[in-house]
C-alpha positions in Angstrom: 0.0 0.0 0.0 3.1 2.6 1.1 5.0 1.5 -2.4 1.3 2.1 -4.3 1.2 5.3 -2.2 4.4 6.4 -3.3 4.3 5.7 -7.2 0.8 7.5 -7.0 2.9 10.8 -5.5 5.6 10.7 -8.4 3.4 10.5 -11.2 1.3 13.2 -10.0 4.8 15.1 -10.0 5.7 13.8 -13.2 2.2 15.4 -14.6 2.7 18.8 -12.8 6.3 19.4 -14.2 5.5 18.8 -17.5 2.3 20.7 -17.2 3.9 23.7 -16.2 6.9 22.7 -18.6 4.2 23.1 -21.6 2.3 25.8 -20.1 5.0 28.6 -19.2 6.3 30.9 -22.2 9.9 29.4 -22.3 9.5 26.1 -20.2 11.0 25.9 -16.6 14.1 27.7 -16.2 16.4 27.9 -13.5 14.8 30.9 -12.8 11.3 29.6 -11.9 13.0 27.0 -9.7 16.5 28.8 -8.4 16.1 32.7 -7.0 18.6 34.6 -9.1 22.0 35.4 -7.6 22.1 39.1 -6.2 24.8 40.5 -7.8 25.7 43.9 -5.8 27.3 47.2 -8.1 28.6 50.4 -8.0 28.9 53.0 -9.8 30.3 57.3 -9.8 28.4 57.7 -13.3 25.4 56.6 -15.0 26.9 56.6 -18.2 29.2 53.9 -17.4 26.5 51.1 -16.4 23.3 53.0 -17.9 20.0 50.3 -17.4 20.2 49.2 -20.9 23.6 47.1 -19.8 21.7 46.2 -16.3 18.6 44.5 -18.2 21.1 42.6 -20.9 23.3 41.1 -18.2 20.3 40.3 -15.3 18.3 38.1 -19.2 21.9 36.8 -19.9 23.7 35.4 -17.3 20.3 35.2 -15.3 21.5 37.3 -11.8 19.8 40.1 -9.9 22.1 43.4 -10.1 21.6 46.0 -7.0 23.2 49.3 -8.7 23.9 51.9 -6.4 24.8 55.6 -8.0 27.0 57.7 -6.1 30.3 60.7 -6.6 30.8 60.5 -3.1 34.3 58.9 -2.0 33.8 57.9 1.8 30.1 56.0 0.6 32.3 54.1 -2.0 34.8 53.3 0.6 32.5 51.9 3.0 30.7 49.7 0.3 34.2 48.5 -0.4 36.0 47.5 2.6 32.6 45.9 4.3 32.4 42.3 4.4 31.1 40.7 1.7 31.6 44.0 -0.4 30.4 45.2 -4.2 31.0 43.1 -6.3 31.7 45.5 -9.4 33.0 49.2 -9.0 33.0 51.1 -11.8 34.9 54.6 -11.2 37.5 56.8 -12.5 41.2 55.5 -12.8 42.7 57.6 -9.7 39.8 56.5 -8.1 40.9 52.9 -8.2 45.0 53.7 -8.1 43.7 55.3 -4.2 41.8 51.7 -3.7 44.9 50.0 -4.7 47.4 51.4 -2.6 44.9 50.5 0.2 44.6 46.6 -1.2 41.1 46.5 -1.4 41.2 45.2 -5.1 41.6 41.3 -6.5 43.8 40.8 -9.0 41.5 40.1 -12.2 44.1 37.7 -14.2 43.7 34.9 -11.6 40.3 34.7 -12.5 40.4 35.4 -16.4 43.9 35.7 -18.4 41.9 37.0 -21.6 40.7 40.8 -19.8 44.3 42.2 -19.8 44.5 41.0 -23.3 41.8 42.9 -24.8 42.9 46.0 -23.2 45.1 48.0 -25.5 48.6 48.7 -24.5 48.5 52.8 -24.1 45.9 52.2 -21.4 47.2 49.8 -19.4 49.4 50.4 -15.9 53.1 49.7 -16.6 54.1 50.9 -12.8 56.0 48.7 -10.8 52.8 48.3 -8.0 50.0 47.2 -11.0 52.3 45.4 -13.6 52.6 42.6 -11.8 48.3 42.8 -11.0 45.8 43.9 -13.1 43.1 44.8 -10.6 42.0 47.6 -12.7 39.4 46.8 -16.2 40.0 50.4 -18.4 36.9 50.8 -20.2 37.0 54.3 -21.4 38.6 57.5 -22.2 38.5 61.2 -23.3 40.4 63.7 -23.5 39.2 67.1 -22.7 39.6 70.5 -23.9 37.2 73.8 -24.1 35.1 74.9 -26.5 35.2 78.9 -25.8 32.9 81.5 -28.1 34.3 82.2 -32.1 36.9 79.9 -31.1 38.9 82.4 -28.6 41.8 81.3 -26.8 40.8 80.7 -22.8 42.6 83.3 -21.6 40.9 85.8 -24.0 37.6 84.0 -22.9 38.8 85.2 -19.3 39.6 88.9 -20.5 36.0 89.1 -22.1 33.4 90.4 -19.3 30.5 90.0 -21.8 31.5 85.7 -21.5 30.6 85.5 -17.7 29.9 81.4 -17.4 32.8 78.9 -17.4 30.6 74.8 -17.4 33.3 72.6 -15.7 33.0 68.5 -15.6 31.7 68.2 -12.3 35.3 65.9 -10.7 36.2 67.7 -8.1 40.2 65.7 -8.5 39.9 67.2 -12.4 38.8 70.9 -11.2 41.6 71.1 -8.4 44.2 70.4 -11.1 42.5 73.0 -13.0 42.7 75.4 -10.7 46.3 74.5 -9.4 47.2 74.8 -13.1 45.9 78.2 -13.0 47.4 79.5 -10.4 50.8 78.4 -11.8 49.5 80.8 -14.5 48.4 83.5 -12.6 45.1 83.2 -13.7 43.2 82.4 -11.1 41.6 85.7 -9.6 40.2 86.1 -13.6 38.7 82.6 -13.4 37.4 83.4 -10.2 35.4 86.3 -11.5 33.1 83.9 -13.7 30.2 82.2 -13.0 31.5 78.4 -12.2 28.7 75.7 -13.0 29.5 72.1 -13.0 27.6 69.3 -14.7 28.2 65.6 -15.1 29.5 64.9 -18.6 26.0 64.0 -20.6 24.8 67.3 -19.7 27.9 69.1 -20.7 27.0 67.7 -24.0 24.2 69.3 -24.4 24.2 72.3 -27.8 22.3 74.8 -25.4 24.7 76.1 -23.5 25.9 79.6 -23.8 29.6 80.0 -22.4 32.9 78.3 -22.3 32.6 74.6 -21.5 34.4 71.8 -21.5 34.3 68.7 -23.4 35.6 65.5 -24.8 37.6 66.0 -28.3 36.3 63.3 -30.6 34.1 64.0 -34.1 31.6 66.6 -32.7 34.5 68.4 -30.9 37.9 68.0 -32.9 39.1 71.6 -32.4 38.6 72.5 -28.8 41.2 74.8 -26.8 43.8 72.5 -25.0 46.8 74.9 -24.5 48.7 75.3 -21.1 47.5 72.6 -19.7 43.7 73.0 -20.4 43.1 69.3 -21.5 43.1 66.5 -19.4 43.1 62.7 -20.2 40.7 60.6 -18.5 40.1 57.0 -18.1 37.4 55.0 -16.1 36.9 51.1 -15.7 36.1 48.4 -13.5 37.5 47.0 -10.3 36.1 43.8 -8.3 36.8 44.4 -4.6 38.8 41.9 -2.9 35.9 41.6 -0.3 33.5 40.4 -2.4 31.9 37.0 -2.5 31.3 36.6 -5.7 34.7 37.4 -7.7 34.0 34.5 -10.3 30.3 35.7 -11.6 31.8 39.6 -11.3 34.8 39.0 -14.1 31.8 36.7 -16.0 30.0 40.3 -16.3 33.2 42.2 -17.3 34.0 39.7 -19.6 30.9 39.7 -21.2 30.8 43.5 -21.0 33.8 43.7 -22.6 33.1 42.1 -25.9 33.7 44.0 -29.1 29.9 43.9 -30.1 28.2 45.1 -27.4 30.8 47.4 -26.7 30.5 49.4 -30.8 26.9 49.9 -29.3 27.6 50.9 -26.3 30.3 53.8 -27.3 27.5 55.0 -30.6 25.2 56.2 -27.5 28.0 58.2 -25.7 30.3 60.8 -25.5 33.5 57.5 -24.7 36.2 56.4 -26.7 37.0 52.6 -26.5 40.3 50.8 -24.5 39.9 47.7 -26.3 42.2 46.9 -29.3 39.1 44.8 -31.1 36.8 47.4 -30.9 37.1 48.6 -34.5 33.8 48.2 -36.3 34.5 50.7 -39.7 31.0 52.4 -38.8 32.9 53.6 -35.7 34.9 57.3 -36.0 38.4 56.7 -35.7 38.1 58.8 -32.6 36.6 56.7 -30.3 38.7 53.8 -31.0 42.2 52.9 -28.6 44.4 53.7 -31.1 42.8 57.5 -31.5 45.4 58.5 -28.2 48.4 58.2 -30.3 47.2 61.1 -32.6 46.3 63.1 -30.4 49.6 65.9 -28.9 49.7 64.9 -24.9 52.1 67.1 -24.2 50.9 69.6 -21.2 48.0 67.4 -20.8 46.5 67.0 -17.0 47.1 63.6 -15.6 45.3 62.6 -12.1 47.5 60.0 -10.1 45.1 59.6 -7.9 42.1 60.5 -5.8 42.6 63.4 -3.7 40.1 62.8 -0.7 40.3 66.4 -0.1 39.8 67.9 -3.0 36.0 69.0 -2.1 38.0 70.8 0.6 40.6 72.5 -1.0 38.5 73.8 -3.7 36.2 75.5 -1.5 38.6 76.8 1.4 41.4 77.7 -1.5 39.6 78.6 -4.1 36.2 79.2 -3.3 33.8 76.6 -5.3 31.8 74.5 -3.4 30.7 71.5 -5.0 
């Protein structure tokens, strides 16, 4: 009676599965049977995990991303030294080179050999501290320069009282250097005399504003001014904290972030330029591919080495900007 019983019980099993296996749009998944794996992320910009890329990984590789959006250093920090951490960081280079020096990164080549190989050489850190660890994924770049009224040179932008707004990227590392720059120059008190306004870059790249303002060089922008140390070169990318739990699933994302396919669609939608050497589609402008950065003249071109935690600080005691 107990073995009648029991055959009973797995046929009406049998019926439900396949019931449900006929009746569900795409049959029984892992996902109608497992909870997806939470996969926790961070990011200092939109534009460098927009939802589009959320929406293709979570139906991909069937995970649950948590995104949290923030520019402020001490909130990253804490999200990256708890225990388990984010999984993913995406932030500015100096950002991670501060991390680093801290240890708070894995080493991304233990996990897959292929990432630093995809990465073009220009972009990838040949000091003595990272070249034997890649714990940093480049992604992007720009380099940056001003786009001033009838083409003036900046300093005649700050001579001219009828141009009162100067639009600055709103990094508060990238606008000390600015500012440190000018002083070299003397020209701080004439800056100081404009109108300051800073805005992240997708709304720096917008055609209605009336001022100087400053932007990446690439095919909308190929003649911007960049003298005395005006431009900057900029690079953001990934990091997996080495307090995360789930360092295996994090470089599956990168990897499949990093391939040359979705990447061309990804860069057509904004203002980047691409790190990876295979990125190269002949519908793409030459200037947002890797090897663009060995046209373009570096010389006197503002590098950030790394985050200055202060910055905020300096700016507004020194200099007078609060951000």
């Amino acid at each position: 009676m107990r073995r009648s019983s029991l055959w009973i019980l797995l046929f009406i099993l049998c019926t439900g599965v396949g019931f449900l296996h006929g009746f569900l749009p795409q049959g029984i998944s892992r996902d109608y049977i497992i909870r997806p794996t939470k996969v926790r992320i961070l990011t200092t910009d939109e534009l460098l995990f927009p939802k589009e890329l959320r929406t293709l990984i979570e139906d991909e590789l069937h995970v649950k991303l948590e995104v949290i959006l923030t520019r402020d250093w001490n909130t990253l920090l804490a999200n990256t030294v708890s225990t388990p951490s984010e999984d993913i960081v995406f932030l500015p280079s100096y950002w991670a080179t501060t991390l680093r020096q801290q240890n708070l990164l894995s080493n991304l080549s233990i996990h897959d050999v292929e990432l630093q190989q995809r990465v073009a050489p220009d972009f990838l850190d040949k000091s003595s501290n990272s070249a034997r660890t890649f714990d940093f994924l480049p992604f992007y770049w720009i380099k940056t320069g001003f786009k001033t009224t009838n083409d003036q040179s900046f300093e005649a932008f700050l001579r001219n009282k009828k141009d009162s707004t100067l639009f600055l990227l709103a990094d508060e590392d990238l606008i000390l250097k600015h500012f440190q720059a000018w002083d070299e120059q003397g020209l701080t008190p004439m800056v100081q005399q404009k109108k300051i306004l800073t805005l992240q870059l997708e709304e720096l790249l917008k055609t209605d504003r009336v001022g100087t303002i400053e932007l990446p060089v690439n095919e909308a922008h190929t003649d911007l001014q960049a003298e005395d140390q005006l431009s900057a070169l900029l690079v953001w990318g990934a990091v997996v904290p080495s307090n995360s739990d789930k360092k295996d699933l994090a470089v599956e994302i990168l990897n499949l972030l990093t391939t040359p396919l979705l990447q061309e669609k990804v860069l057509v939608q904004t203002p980047f330029n691409s790190t990876f050497t295979q990125v190269s589609d002949k519908a793409l402008p030459v200037q947002r591919r890797a090897s663009y950065i060995r046209d373009l003249q570096l010389k006197d071109t503002l590098l950030i080495d790394q985050k200055d935690v202060d910055a905020k600080l300096k700016l507004k005691t020194k200099y007078g900007v609060t951000l």
